[in-house]
Structure formats: C-alpha cells, structure tokens
Wavefront OBJ file of the C-alpha trace (Angstrom):
o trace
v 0.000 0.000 0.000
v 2.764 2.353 1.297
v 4.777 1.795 -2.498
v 1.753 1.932 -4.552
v 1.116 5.802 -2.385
v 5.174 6.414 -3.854
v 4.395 5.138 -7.101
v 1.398 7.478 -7.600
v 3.185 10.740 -5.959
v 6.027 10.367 -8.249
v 3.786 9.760 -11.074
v 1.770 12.783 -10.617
v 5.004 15.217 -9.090
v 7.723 13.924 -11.728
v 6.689 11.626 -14.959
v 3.367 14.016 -15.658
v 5.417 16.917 -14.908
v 8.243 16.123 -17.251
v 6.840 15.311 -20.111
v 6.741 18.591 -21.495
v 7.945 18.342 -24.983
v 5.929 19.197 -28.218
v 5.829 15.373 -29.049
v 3.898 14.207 -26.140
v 0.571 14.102 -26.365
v -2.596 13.229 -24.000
v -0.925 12.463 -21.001
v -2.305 10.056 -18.689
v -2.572 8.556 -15.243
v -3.608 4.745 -15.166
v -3.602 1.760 -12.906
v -2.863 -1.609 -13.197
v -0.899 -3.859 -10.227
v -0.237 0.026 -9.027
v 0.177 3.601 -11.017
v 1.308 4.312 -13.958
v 1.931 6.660 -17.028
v 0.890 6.418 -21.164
v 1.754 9.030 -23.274
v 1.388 9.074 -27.161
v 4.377 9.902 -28.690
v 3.526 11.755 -32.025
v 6.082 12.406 -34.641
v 6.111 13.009 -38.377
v 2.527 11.536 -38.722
v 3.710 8.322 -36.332
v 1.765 7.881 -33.303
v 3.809 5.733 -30.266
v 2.534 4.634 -27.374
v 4.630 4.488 -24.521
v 4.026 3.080 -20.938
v 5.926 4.324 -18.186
v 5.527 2.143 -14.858
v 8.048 2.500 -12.183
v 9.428 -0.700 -10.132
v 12.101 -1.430 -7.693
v 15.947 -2.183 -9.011
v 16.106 -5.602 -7.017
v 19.434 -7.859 -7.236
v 18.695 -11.110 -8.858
v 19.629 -13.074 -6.196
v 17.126 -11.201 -4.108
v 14.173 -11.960 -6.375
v 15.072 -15.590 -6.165
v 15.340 -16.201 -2.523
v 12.474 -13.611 -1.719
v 10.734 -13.100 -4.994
v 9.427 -9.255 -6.302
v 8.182 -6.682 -4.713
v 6.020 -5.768 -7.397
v 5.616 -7.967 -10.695
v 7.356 -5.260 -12.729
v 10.445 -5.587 -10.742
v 11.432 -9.138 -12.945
v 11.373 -7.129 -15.766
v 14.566 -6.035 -16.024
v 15.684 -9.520 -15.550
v 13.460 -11.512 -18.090
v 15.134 -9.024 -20.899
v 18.922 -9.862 -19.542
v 17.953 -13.591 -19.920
v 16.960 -13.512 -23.178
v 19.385 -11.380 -24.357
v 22.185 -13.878 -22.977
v 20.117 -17.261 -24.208
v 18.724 -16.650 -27.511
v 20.880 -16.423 -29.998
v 20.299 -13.853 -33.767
v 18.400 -16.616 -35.103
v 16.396 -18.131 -32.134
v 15.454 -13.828 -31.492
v 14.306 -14.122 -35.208
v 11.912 -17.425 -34.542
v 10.530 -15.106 -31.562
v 9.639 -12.585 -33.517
v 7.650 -15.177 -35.863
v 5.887 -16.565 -33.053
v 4.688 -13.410 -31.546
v 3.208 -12.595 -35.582
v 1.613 -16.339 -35.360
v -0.080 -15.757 -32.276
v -1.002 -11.996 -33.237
v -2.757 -13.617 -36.579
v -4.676 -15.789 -34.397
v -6.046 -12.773 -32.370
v -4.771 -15.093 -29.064
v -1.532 -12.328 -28.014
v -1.313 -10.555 -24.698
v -4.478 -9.035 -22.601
v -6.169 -7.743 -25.271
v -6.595 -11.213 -26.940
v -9.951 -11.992 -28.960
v -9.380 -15.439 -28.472
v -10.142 -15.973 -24.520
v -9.617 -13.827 -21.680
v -5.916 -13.427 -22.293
v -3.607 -14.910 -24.705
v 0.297 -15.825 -24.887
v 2.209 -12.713 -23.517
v 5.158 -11.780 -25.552
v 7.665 -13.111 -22.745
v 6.031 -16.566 -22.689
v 6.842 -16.706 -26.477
v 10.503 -15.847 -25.984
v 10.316 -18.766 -23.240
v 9.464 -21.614 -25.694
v 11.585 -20.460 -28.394
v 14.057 -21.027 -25.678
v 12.529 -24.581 -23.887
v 12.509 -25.853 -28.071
v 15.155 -24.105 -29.861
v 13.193 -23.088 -32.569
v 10.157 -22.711 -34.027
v 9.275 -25.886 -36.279
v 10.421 -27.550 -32.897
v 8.164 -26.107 -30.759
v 4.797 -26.298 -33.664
v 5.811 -30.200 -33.504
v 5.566 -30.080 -30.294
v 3.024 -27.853 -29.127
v -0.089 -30.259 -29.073
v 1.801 -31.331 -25.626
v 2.389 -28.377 -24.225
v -0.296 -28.881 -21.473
v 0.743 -32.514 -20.540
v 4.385 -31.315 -20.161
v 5.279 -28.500 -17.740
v 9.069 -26.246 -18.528
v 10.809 -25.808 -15.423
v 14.075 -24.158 -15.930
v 14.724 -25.706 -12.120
v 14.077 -29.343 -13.459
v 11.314 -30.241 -10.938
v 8.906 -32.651 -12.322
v 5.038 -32.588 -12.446
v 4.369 -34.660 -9.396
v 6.518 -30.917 -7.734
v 4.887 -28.765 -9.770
v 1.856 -30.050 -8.597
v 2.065 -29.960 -4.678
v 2.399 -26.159 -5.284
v -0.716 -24.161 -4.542
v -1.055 -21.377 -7.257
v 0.073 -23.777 -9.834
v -2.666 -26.304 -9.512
v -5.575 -24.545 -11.750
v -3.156 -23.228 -14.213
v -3.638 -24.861 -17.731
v -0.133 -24.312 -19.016
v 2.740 -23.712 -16.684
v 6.045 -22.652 -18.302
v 8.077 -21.515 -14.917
v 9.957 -18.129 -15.104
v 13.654 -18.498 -14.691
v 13.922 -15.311 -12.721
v 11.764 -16.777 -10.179
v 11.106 -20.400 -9.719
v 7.501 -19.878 -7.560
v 5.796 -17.969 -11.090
v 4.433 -19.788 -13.797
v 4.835 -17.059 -16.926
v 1.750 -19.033 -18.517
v -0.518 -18.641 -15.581
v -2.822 -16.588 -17.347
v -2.888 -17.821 -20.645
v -6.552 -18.968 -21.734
v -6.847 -22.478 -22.366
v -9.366 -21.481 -25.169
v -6.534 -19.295 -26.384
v -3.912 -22.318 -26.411
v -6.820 -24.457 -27.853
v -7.312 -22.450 -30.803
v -3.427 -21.536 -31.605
v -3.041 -25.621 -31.032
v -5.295 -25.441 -34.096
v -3.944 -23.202 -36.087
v -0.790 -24.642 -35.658
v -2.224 -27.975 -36.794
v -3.086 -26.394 -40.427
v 0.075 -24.776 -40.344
v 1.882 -28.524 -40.079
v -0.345 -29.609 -42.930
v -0.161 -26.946 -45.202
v 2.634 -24.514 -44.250
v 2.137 -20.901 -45.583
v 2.906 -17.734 -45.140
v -0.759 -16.276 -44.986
v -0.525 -18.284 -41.008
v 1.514 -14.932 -40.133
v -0.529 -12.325 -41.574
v -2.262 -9.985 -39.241
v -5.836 -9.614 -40.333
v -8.509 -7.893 -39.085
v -11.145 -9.644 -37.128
v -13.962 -10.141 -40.092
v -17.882 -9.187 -39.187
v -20.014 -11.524 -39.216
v -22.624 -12.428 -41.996
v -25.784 -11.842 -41.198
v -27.391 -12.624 -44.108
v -28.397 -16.182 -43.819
v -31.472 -15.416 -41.600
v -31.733 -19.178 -41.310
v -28.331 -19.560 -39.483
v -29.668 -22.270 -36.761
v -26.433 -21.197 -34.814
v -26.555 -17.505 -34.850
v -30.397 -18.040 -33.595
v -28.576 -19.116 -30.344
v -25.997 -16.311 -30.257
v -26.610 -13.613 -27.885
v -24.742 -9.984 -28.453
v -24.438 -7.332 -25.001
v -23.299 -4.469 -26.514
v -21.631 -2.027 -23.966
v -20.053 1.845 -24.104
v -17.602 2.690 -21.744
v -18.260 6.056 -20.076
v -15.535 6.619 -17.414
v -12.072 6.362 -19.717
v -10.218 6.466 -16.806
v -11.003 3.211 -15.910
v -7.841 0.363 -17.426
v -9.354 -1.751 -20.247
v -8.042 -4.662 -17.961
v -10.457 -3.804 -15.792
v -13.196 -3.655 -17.738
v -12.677 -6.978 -19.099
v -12.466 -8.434 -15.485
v -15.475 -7.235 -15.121
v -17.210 -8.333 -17.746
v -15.412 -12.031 -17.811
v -17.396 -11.792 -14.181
v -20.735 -10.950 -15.541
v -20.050 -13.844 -18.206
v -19.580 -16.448 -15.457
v -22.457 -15.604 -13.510
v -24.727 -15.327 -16.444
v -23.558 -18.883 -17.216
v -23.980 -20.420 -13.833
v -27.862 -18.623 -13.356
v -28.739 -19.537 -16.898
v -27.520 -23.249 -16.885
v -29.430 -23.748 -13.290
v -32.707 -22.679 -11.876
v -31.873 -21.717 -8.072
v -32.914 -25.712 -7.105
v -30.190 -27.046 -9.320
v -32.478 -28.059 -12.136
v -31.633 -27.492 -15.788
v -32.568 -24.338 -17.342
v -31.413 -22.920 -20.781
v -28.712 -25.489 -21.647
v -24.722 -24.898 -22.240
v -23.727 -21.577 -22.311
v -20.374 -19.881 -23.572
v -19.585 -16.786 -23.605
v -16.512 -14.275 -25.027
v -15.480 -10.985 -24.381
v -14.422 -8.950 -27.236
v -13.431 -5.163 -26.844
v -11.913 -2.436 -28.691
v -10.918 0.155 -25.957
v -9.792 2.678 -28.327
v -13.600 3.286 -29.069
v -14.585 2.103 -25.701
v -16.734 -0.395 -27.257
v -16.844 -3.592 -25.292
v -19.192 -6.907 -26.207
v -20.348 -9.528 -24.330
v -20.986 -12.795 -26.761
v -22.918 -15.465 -25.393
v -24.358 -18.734 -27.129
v -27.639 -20.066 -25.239
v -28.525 -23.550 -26.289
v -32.152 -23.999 -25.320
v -32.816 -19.825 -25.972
v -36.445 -21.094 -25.479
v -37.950 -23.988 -22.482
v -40.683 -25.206 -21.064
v -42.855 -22.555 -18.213
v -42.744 -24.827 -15.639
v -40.134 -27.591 -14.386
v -40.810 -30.722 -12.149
v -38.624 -29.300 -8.900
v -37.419 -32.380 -6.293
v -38.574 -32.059 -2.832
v -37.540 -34.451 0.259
v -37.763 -37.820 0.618
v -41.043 -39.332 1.746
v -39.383 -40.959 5.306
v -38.253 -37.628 6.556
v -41.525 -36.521 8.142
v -40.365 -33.064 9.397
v -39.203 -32.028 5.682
v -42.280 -33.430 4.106
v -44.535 -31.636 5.955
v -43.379 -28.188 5.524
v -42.980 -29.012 1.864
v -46.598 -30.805 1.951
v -47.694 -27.413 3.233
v -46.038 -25.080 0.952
v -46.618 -27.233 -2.161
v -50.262 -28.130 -1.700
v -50.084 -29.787 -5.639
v -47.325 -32.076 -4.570
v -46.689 -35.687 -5.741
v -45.162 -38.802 -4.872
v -42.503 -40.749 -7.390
v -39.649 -42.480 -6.737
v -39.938 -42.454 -2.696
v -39.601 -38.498 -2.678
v -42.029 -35.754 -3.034
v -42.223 -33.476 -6.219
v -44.247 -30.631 -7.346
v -44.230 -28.639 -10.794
v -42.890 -25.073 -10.260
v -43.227 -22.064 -12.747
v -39.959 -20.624 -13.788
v -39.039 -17.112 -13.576
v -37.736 -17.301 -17.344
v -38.828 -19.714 -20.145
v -37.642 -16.939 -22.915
v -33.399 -16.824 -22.484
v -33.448 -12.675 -23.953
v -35.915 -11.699 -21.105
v -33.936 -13.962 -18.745
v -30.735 -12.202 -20.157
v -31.425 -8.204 -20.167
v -33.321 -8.395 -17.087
v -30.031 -10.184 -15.306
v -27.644 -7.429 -17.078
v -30.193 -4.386 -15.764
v -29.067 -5.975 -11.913
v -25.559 -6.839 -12.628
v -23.773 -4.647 -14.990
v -21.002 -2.236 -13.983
v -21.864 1.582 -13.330
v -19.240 2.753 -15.792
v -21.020 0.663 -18.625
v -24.452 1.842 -20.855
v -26.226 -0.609 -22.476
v -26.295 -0.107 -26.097
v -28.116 -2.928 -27.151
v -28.775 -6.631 -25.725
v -30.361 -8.927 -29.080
v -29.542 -11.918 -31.076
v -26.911 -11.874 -33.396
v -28.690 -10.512 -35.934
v -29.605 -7.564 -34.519
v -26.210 -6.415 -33.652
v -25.649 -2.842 -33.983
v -22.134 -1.568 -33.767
v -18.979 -2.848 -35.874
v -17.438 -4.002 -32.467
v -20.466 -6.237 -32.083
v -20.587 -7.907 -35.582
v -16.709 -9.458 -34.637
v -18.252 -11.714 -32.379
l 1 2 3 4 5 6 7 8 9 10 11 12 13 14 15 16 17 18 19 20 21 22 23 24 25 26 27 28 29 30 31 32 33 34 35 36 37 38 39 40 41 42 43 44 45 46 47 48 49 50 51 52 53 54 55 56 57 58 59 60 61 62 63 64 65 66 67 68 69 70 71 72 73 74 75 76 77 78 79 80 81 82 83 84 85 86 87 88 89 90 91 92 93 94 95 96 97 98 99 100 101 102 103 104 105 106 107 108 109 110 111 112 113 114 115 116 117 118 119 120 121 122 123 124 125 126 127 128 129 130 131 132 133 134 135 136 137 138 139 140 141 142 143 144 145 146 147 148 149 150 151 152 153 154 155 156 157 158 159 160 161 162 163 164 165 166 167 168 169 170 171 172 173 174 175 176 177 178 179 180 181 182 183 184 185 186 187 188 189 190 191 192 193 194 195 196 197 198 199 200 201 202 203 204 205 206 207 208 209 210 211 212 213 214 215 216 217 218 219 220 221 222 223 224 225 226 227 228 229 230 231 232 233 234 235 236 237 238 239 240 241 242 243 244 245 246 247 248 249 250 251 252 253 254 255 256 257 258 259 260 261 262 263 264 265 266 267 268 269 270 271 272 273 274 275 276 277 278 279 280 281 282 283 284 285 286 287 288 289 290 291 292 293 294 295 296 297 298 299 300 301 302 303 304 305 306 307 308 309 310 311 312 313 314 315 316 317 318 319 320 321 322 323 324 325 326 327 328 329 330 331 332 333 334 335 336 337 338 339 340 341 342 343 344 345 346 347 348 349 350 351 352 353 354 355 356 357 358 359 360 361 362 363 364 365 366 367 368 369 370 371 372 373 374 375 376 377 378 379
C-alpha cells in the first residue's frame, strides 16, 4: 500500500510533470498492479505509445530467494535472460511466433481469443525450452501434458504447489522459480493456436503470419440455426479512466455468472442449456461486447422441482404445506414449479439491468442478428 502511495506521488510530481515536450501528447494517469503513465508519442505523422511504470531495481539473487516486490520488478531480468540465451536466429523465430499468435487474435491481454492470450515473454520462453520454431509447432499439441521448469522439478513438484494447480499451461519463469509465466494464458486461447498450428503442419504458408482484421459476421443467412442461439451485449464505456483490464475483469465476471444462473434454476435443475460466452473489446472506441451462445434460448414454463424424501416426516410436511399440488414418485415428493424465465433474452437483459457495472451503458442486448455496432458484428 505504502509503495503503490510512492508510485502514484512520483507519477503525478515527476513523470506528468516532465513530459513537457511538443511530441507528447494526451498524457495520462492509469492503474494496473499500481500507477502508472501512457503518453502518445507523435512524430512526423507516427503515433507511439509508450508506458511508463516504475518498479524497484532488485538484485537477482534477491528476487530468487524472496521473490518481487512488485511484478514489474522481474522485468529487467526476463530481458537480460533472453538477451544472454537466444541467440540472432532463435530472437528471429521469436519474432515469428509473436506474428503467429497476433494472426490468431490469441496475443497478450487484449486477446480476442479468450480472456488473455500468450504474452510476448512466454513466447521468448518456448523459443528457448525448443530451440526453434518448427520444434516447438511439432511439439506444441503437448504443451499442457508437459510442464518447462528451468529448475528441473517434475510434475508430481509442480503439482504440490498451490497457485500452480488450476493453471492450464505452466512454463516456470527463470527469474523466479515460484511464477508460472503461462498462468494466465486462456486455455481457449492455447486451444485455438493448437489449431492453427495444426493447419500450419499440414499446409505450411505464409498467410498463417498475416495480421488480419477480425472479419464481421454475416448476417445474411437469416436461417443460421447457430446464430439463432448467439446472444450480443453491446456495452459503451463512459468513465475512460477506468484500465481496459479492468473492464474486461469485469465483464469475464458478468459472463460467469450469467452462465452459472442460466444453466441452473436456483434448485439445481436445468434451465437454458450450455452456455459460452466471449469478451471482445476495442478500448480505443470504448466499445466492449459480451458474446454469449444459449442452447435452449427457449424452455418449457414450468419444471418438475425435487422435494424431500417421503421418510423424513419433518421435511415433508413443511414441503406438503407449501406445495399443496405435490406428488409422490420415486420415494420423494415433487411438485411442478413455474420458472421465472422460459424466454433466455428476457432472462438475459433483465439479469444485465441488476448486474452490470456503473461505468457501462447498455447499447443494445439482441440476437446476433440484430447487432448494432462494428465491435459487435466481430463476435
């Protein structure tokens, strides 16, 4: 608490107040793990921009018996490693990978592809755990069976520690053994590059590195069965002050707890089916999306709900009592119940009214085919 109260006094008393020159543009105070600094950079038509976060200049050796202070303090470190364990050509293959993983919209925290994709020091990592690159695509269908510890400990190890245990991929940081670099790499993200590099085995071309923008969707086939099914939220951002990192939290939070009150009615029976959702956001606009598919968008009014079994008197009578049009099956008592929702849309806006975030208007909550802004349509 005490450094992040530094970090934001310096921010405001010396990097604002320095960054005086004609080039600088917009200014701007933001937070993340604990203040920062963006500028844009603008010169000769060529717009830059630059992040600058303070951290603490630790020794190595302190980082590895104690670990960071703050997460930015490894930094330093990560760039020294690569710099003395890649070699021109392995520095080259990095480079590739980061365009592979750009082309499949699955890099760093503003990933399309899942809630955050492979950051660019995880890529310099595997160039480094395989060598190069054709190594690692032959390999990379394994990469969550097969943990990379730089301090040789094996998965039965790994596994005993805590924070590790939920992490799909783990790919240990050799500046400090007790982070996993990959920890926040979406599995969905990994899925889909696992993909990608599949066709890229099969077919090798350069097209697999080509940065493309995300394409709309078509909404012309009215008869789509699947975009029926495919719910858009779409969402302004009012308060720009607020980190897009944030704002995807926040909305990766709605997403789960849309899922587990749409898949369940309150008594644990089934209610609309799978759902899946995405986030998609382009923060420049301060556009952000919510895409969710429903599989049952429509169900049945009423539900059989489950009561107690017949033997325990004291449960059966209060639910005798409450449930007047009760019956017996099976040695337990059940009565049909009306649901709140048999129409997923009312089910959904009504749930979004109650739950959204204050900094967010709703632009528009439809199916697919109503979507209304270009943000929407990437879904």
């Amino acid at each position: 608490k005490e450094s992040k109260k530094d970090f934001l006094s310096l921010c405001n008393n010396w990097i604002l107040q320095s960054l005086t020159l004609d080039e600088f543009h917009n200014p701007r105070l933001l937070y993340a793990e604990h203040p920062y600094v963006t500028v844009d950079y603008l010169l000769d038509n060529i717009k830059v921009k630059i992040d600058i976060v303070l951290y603490f200049d630790l020794d190595l050796e302190f980082i590895k018996k104690n670990g960071p202070i703050t997460a930015v303090d490894r930094s330093p470190w990560h760039g020294c490693f690569i710099r003395d364990e890649l070699n021109s050509d392995q520095k080259n293959n990095v480079r590739l990978l980061k365009q592979f993983f750009k082309s499949c919209y699955s890099y760093g925290d503003k990933s399309a592809v899942g809630k955050i994709g492979f950051i660019g020091y995880s890529a310099e990592l595997l160039i480094y755990y395989f060598h190069n690159l054709i190594n690692l695509f032959e390999n990379f269908n394994e990469l969550y069976k097969k943990p990379l510890d730089y301090y040789n400990r094996n998965e039965k190890e790994l596994s005993k520690i805590v924070h590790f245990q939920n992490d799909y991929l783990i790919i240990i940081d050799p500046i400090d053994k007790n982070r996993n670099v990959a920890s926040a790499i979406s599995e969905k993200a990994y899925k889909y590059c696992n993909q990608k590099v599949s066709e890229f085995l099969k077919h090798p071309s350069p097209d697999f590195f080509k940065i493309k923008p995300i394409p709309e969707i078509n909404l012309a086939n009215k008869e789509d069965p699947l975009l029926s099914k495919i719910y858009i939220i779409e969402l302004q951002n009012t308060n720009i002050k607020i980190h897009y990192t944030i704002n995807r939290d926040k909305l990766y939070s709605l997403g789960e707890s849309i899922k587990a009150n749409g898949e369940k009615e309150f008594s644990h029976v089934d209610r609309f089916g799978k759902i899946i959702f995405e986030v998609y956001f382009e923060d420049e606009k301060n556009q952000y999306n919510l895409s969710i598919f429903c599989e049952k968008p429509y169900i049945s009014e009423t539900y059989i709900r489950k009561g107690p079994p017949i033997t325990e008197e004291k449960h059966t009578v209060n639910f005798k009592r409450k449930n007047p049009e009760y019956f017996e099956k099976d040695g337990y008592l059940w009565v049909e119940t009306m649901r709140d929702y048999s129409n997923f849309s009312d089910f959904l806006k009504r749930f979004v009214k109650d739950k959204i975030p204050d900094n967010f208007d709703v632009l528009n909550i439809s199916t697919a085919f109503n979507t209304l802004s270009s943000s929407g349509k990437k879904q």
